[in-house]
C-alpha beads as a LAMMPS data file, in Angstrom:
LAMMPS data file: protein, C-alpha beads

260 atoms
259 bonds

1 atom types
1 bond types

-500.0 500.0 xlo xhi
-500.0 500.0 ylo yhi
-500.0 500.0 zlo zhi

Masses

1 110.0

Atoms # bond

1 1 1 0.000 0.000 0.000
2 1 1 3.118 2.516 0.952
3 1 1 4.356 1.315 -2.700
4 1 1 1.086 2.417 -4.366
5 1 1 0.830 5.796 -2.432
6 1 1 4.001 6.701 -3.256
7 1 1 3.381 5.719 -6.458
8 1 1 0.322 8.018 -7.023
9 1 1 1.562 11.303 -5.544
10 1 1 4.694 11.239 -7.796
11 1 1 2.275 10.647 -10.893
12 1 1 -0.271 13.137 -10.204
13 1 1 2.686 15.851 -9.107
14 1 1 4.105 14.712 -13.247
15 1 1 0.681 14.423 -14.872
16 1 1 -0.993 17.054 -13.356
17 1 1 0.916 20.121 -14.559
18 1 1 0.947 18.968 -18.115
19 1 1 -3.146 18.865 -17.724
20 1 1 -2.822 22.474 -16.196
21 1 1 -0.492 23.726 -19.067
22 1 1 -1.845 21.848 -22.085
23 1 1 -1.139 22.661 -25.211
24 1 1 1.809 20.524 -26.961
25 1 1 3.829 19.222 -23.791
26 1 1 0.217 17.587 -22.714
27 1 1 -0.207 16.591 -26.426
28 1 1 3.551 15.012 -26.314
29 1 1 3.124 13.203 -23.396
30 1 1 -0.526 11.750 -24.540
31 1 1 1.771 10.042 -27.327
32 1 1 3.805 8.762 -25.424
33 1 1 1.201 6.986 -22.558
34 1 1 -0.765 5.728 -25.983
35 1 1 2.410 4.142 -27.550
36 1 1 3.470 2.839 -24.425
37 1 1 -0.688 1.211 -23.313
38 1 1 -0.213 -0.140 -26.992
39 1 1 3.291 -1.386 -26.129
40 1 1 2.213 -3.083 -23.123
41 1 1 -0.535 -4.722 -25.098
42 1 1 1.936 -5.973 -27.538
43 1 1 3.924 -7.461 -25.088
44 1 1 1.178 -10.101 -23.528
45 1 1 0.633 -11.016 -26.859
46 1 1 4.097 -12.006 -27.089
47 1 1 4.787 -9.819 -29.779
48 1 1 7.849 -8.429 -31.060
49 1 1 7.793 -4.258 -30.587
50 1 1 10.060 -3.842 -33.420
51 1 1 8.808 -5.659 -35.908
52 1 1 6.524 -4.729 -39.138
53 1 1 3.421 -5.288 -37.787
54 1 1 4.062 -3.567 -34.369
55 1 1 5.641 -0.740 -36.029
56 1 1 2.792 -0.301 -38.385
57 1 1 0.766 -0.201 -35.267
58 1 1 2.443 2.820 -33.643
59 1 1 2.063 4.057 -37.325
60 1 1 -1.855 4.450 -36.883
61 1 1 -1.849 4.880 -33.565
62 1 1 -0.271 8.175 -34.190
63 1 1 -2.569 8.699 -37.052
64 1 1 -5.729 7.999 -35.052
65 1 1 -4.335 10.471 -32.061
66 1 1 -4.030 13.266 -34.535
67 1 1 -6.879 16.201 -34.573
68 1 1 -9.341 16.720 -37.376
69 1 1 -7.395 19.435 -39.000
70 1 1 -3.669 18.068 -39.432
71 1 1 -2.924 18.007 -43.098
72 1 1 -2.106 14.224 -43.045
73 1 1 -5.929 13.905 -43.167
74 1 1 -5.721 16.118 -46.722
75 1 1 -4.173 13.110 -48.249
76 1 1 -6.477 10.475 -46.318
77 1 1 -9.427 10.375 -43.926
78 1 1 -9.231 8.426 -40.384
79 1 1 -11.548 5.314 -41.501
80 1 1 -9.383 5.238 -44.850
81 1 1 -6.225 4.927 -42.714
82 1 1 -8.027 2.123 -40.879
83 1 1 -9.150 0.192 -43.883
84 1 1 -5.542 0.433 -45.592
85 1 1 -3.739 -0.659 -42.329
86 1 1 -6.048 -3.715 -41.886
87 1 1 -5.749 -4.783 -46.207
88 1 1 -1.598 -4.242 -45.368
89 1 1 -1.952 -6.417 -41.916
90 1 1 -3.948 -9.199 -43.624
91 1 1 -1.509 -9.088 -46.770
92 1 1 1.242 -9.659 -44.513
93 1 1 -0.400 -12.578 -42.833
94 1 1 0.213 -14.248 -46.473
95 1 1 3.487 -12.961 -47.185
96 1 1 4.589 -14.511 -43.744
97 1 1 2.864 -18.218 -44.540
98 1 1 0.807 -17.656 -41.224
99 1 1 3.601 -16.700 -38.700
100 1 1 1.675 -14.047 -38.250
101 1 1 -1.676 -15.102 -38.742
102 1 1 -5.430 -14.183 -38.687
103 1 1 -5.662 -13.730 -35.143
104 1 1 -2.563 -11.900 -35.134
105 1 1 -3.794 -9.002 -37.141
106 1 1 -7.221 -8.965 -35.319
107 1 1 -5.565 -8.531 -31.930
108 1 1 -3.184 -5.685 -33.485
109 1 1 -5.962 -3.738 -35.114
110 1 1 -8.854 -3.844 -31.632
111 1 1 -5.919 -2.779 -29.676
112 1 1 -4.464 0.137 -31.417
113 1 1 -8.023 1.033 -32.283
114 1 1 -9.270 0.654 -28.415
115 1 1 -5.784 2.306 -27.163
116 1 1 -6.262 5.565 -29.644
117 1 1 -9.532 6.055 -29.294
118 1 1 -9.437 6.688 -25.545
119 1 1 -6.124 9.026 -25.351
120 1 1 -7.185 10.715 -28.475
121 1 1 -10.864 11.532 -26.675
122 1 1 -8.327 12.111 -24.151
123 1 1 -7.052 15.002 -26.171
124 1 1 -10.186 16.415 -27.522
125 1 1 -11.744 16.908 -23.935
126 1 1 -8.640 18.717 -22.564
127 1 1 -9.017 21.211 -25.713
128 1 1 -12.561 21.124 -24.480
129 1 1 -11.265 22.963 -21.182
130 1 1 -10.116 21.384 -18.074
131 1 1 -13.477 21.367 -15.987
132 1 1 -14.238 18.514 -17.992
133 1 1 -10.706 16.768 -17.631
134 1 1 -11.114 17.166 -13.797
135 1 1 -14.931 16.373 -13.826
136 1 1 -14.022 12.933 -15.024
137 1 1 -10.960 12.666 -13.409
138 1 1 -13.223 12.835 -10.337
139 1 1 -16.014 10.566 -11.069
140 1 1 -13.545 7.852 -11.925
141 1 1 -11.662 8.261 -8.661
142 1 1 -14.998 8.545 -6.756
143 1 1 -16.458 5.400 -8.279
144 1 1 -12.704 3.225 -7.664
145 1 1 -13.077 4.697 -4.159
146 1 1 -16.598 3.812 -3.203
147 1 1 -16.305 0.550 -5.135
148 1 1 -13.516 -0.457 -2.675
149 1 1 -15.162 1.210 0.254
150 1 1 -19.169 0.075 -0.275
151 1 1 -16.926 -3.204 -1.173
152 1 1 -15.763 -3.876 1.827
153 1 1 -18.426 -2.695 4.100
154 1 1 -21.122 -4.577 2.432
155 1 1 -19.867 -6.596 -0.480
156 1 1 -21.634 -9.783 -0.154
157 1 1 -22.420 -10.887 -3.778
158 1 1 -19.671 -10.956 -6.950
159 1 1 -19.897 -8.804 -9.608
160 1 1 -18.266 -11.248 -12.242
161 1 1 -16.140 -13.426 -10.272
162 1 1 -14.890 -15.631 -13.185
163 1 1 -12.918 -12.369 -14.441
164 1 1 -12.495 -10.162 -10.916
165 1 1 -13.496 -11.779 -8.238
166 1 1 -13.088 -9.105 -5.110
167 1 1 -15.556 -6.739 -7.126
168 1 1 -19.436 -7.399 -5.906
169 1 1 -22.454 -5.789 -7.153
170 1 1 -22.421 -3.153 -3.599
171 1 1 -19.167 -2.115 -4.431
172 1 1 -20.322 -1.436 -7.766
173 1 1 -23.264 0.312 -6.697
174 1 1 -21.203 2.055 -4.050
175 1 1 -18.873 3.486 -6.806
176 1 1 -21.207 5.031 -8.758
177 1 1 -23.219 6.865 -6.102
178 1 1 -19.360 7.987 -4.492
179 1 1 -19.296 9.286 -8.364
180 1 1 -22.591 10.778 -8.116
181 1 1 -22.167 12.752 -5.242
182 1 1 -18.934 14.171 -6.577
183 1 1 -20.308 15.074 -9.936
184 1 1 -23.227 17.294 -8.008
185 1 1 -20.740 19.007 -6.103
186 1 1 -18.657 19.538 -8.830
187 1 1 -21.262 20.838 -10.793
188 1 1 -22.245 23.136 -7.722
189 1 1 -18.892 24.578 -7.426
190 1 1 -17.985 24.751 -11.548
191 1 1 -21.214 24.535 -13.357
192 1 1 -21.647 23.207 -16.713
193 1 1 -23.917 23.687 -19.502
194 1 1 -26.293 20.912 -18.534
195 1 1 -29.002 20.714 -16.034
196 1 1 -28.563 18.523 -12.840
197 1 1 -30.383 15.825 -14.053
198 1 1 -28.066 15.541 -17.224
199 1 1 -25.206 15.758 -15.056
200 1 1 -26.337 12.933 -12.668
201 1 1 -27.498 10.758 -16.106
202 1 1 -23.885 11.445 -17.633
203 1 1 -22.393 10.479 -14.478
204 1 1 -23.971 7.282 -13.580
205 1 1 -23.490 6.040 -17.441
206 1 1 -19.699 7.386 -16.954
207 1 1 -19.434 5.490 -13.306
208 1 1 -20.932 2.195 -14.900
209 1 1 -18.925 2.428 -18.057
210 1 1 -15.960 3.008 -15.892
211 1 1 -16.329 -0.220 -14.417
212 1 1 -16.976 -1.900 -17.795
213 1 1 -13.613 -0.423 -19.040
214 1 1 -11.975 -2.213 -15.514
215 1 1 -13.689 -5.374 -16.509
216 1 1 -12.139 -5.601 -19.821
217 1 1 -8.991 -4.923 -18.517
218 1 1 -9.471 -7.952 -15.824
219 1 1 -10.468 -10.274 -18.461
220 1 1 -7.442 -9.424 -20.728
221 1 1 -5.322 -9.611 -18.154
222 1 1 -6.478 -12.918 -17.087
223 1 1 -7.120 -14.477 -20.717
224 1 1 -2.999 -13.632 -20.929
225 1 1 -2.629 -15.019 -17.337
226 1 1 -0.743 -11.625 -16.500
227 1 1 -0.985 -9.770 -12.912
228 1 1 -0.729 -6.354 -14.843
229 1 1 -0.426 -4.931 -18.180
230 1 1 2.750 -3.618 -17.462
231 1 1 5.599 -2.360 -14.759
232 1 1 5.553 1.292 -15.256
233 1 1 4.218 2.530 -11.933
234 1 1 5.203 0.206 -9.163
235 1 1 2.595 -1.049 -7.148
236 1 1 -0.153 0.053 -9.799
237 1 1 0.945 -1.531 -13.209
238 1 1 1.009 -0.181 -16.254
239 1 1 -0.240 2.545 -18.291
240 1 1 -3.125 0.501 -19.112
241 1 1 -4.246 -0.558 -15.632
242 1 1 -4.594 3.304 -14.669
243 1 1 -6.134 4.799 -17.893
244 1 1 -8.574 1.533 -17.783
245 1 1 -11.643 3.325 -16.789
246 1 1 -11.102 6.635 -18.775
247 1 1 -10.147 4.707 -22.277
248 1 1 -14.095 3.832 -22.074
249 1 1 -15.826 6.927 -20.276
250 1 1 -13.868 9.445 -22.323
251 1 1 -15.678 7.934 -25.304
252 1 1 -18.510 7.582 -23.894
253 1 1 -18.748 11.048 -22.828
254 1 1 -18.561 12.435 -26.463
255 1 1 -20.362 10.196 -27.980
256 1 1 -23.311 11.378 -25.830
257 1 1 -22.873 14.974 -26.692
258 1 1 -22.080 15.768 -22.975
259 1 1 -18.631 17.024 -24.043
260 1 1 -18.700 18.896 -27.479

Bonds

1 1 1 2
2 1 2 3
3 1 3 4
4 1 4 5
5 1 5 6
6 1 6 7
7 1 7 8
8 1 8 9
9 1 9 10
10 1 10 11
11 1 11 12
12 1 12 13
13 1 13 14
14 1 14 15
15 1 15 16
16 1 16 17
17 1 17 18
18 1 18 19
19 1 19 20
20 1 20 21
21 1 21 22
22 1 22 23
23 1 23 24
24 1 24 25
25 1 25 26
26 1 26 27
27 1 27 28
28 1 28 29
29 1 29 30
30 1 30 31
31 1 31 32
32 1 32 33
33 1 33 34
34 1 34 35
35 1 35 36
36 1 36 37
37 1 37 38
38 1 38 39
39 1 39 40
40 1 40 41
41 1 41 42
42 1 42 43
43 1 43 44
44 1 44 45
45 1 45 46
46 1 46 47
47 1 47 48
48 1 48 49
49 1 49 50
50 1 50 51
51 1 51 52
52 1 52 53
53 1 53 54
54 1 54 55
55 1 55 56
56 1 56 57
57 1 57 58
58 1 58 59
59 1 59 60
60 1 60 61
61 1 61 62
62 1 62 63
63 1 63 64
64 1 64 65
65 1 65 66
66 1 66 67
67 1 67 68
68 1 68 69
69 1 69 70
70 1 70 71
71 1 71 72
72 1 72 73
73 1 73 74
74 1 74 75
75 1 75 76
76 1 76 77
77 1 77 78
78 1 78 79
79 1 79 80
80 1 80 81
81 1 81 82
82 1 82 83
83 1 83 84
84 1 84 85
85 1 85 86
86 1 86 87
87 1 87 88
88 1 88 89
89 1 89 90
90 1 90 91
91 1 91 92
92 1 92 93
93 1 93 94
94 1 94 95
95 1 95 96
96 1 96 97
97 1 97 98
98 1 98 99
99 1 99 100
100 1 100 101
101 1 101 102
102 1 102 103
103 1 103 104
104 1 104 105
105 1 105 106
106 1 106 107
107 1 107 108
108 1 108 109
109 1 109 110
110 1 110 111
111 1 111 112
112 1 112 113
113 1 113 114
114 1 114 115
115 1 115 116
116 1 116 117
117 1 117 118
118 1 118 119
119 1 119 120
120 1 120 121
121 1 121 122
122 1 122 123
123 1 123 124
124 1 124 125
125 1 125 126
126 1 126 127
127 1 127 128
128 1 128 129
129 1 129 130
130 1 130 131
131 1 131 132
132 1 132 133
133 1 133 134
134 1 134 135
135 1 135 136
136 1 136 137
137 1 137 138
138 1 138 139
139 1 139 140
140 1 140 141
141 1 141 142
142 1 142 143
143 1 143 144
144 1 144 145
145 1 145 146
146 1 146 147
147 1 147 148
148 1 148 149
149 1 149 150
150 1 150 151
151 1 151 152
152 1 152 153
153 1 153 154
154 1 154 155
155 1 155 156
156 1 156 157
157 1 157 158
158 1 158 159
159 1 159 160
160 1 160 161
161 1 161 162
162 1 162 163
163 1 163 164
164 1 164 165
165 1 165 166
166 1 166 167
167 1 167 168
168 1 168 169
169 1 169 170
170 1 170 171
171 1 171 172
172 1 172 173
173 1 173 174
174 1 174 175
175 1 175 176
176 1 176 177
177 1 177 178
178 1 178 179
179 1 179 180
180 1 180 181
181 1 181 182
182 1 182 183
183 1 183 184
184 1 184 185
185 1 185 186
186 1 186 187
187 1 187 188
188 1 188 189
189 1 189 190
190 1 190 191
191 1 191 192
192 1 192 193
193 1 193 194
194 1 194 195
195 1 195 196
196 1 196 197
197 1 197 198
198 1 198 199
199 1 199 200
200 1 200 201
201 1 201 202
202 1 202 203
203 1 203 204
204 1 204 205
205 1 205 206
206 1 206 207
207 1 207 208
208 1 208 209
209 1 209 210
210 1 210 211
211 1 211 212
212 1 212 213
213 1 213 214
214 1 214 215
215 1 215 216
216 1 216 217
217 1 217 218
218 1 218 219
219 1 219 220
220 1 220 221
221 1 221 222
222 1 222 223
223 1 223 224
224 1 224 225
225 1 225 226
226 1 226 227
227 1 227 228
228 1 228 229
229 1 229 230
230 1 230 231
231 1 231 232
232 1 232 233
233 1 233 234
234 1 234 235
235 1 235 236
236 1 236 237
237 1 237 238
238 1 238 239
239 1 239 240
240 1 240 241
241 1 241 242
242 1 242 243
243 1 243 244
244 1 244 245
245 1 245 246
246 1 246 247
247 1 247 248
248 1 248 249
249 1 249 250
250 1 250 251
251 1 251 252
252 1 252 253
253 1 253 254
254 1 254 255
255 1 255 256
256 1 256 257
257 1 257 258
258 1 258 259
259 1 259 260
């Protein structure tokens, strides 16, 4: 626990004043958390970092994380990029005589795809402004921390033991009322656009997604027989076990309209 405090103050005391500052130190260091997540994944697929596929990888991940209005996007759109990548991947699962095969190049393409959607949402809501960055921050940390709390003070039945089996369904209630109860005050103290009942509909489909996004990251983990995606941040993981929950609300979020 001392390991994963530690841990956590010397991340937020980095991450936070590239949030604060923006612009392109928060845009460079985005980049670098997505190629590393996408790294990570790489790696419990036993897959070599360096070699054509993976490198094509980073390729679109980089392309995906790009805004709207770089002039790569004058040559191609976003959806081309993704339909040329996949004809190259499954060409090269030919070219190779199945070394790299089928699965291969559907594992390469739902991870880059899952890894830059988040970050670049990521990207798009700190343009946004940074009530929203810190609104979400907040519900996520509200719903891990009433989770664990409601968790242990009246967890009785599992969530989804077969894939996490300390989460029950109180904790998950728990976490999303913690994230409820944040998100009012938040909106008390920095309003938004939105009436309190959006904000407490946004925020309960946020908290639950959250979870979701936690849940896949379990069942990865597990299906690859891993303790964590990666080593990064002693006593938390990797990249990908802390940006679990906001690779799936950030999305979520947009897709809504609640950030525009």
């Amino acid at each position: 626990m001392k390991q994963r405090i530690i841990t956590a103050i010397i991340a937020l005391l980095i991450f936070i004043p590239f949030i604060l500052y923006g612009n392109m130190p928060f845009t460079i260091l985005i980049y670098i958390m997505a190629a590393i997540g996408l790294s990570e994944f790489m790696k419990m697929h036993q897959l070599n970092i360096v070699s054509f596929p993976a490198l094509l990888a980073f390729a679109l991940l980089f392309v995906m994380l790009a805004p709207l209005d770089s002039t790569i996007f004058s040559w191609f759109t976003k959806t081309e990029a993704i339909m040329l990548f996949t004809l190259i991947l499954l060409a090269y699962t030919v070219l190779v005589k199945n070394e790299f095969t089928f699965d291969d190049a559907g594992f390469i393409l739902i991870s880059t795809l899952y890894v830059s959607m988040g970050f670049y949402f990521l990207l798009v809501t700190r343009e946004a402004g940074l009530d929203y960055v810190f609104f979400i921050l907040f519900i996520i940390w509200a719903t891990d921390t009433g989770a664990y709390l409601f968790g242990r003070a009246f967890g009785k039945r599992k969530l989804w033991p077969q894939i996490s089996p300390n989460k029950t369904i109180e904790g998950a209630i728990g976490g999303i009322i913690a994230a409820c109860i944040v998100a009012l005050v938040f909106h008390f103290i920095q309003p938004f656009p939105h009436s309190y009942i959006v904000i407490l509909g946004a925020t309960i489909l946020a908290s639950s997604f959250g979870q979701i996004g936690d849940l896949v990251e379990s069942a990865y983990k597990r299906h690859y027989q891993v303790k964590d995606s990666g080593n990064l941040l002693p006593g938390h993981g990797g990249i990908l076990d802390r940006f679990d929950s906001l690779l799936f609300v950030l999305p979520l979020l947009h897709f809504i309209g609640f950030i525009q």
